[in-house]
C-alpha positions in Angstrom: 0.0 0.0 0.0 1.5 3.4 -0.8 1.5 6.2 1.0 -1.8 8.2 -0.8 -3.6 5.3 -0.4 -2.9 4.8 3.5 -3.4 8.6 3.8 -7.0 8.4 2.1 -7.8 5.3 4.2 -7.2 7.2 7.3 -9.2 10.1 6.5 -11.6 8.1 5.5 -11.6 6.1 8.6 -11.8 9.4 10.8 -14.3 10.7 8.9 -16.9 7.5 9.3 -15.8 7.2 12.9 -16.9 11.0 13.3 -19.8 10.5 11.6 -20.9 7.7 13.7 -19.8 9.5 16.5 -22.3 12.1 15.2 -25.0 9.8 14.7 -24.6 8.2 18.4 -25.0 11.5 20.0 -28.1 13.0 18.1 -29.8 9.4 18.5 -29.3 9.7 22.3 -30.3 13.2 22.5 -33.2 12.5 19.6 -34.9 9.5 22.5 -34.1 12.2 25.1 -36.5 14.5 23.1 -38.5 12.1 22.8 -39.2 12.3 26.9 -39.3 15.3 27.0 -42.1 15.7 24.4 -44.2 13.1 26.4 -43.7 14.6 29.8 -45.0 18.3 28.2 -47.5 16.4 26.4 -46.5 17.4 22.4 -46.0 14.6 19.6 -43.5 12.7 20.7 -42.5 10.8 16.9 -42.3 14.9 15.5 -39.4 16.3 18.4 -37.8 12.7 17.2 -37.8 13.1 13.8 -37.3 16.9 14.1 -34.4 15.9 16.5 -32.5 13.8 14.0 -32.7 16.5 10.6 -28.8 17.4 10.2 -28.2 20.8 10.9 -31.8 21.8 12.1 -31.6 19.3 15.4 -28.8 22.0 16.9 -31.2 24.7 16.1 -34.1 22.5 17.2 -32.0 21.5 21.0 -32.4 25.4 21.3 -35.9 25.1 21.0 -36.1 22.4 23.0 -34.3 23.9 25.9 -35.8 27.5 25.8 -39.4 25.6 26.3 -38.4 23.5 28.9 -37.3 26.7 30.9 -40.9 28.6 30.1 -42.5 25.8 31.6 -40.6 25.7 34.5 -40.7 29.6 35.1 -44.4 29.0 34.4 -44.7 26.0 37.0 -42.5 28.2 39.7 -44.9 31.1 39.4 -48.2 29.0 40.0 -46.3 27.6 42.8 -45.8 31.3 44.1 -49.1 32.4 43.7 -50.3 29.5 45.9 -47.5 29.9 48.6 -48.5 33.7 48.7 -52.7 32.7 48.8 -51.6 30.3 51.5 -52.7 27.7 49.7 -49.9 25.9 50.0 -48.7 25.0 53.6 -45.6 22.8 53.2 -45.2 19.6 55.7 
């Protein structure tokens, strides 16, 4: 084997083990979605799919984390309306 030809089979190796690599991570983060969705009650198969689009899943995780923190802002300020109405006496 020559030299070119061992150079192109190693940046052809890296490149399929980065894409893999790649591929691993957004799979992981696309079932994470996937939870997500189903605990805030949205379609879970559309944040997977929408999860796993190349290049609009890292715009998507934005998305995805911005709405999580609305809900919880959302959750924390019923929770200090019924502190304040005394509604809420804790144990």
């Amino acid at each position: 084997m020559s030299a070119d030809t061992a150079t192109v089979a190693a940046g052809a190796a890296f490149i399929i083990t980065t894409l893999i690599m790649w591929l691993l991570i957004f799979a992981g983060l696309a079932v994470g979605n996937g939870y997500i969705a189903a605990r805030l009650g949205k379609s879970v198969p559309l944040w997977v799919v929408l999860s796993l689009i190349p290049g609009f899943n890292l715009c998507f995780l934005y998305y995805v984390f911005y709405f999580v923190i609305c809900r919880v802002l959302t959750r924390l300020d019923q929770i200090a309306v019924r502190v304040d109405a005394g509604a809420f006496r804790p144990v």
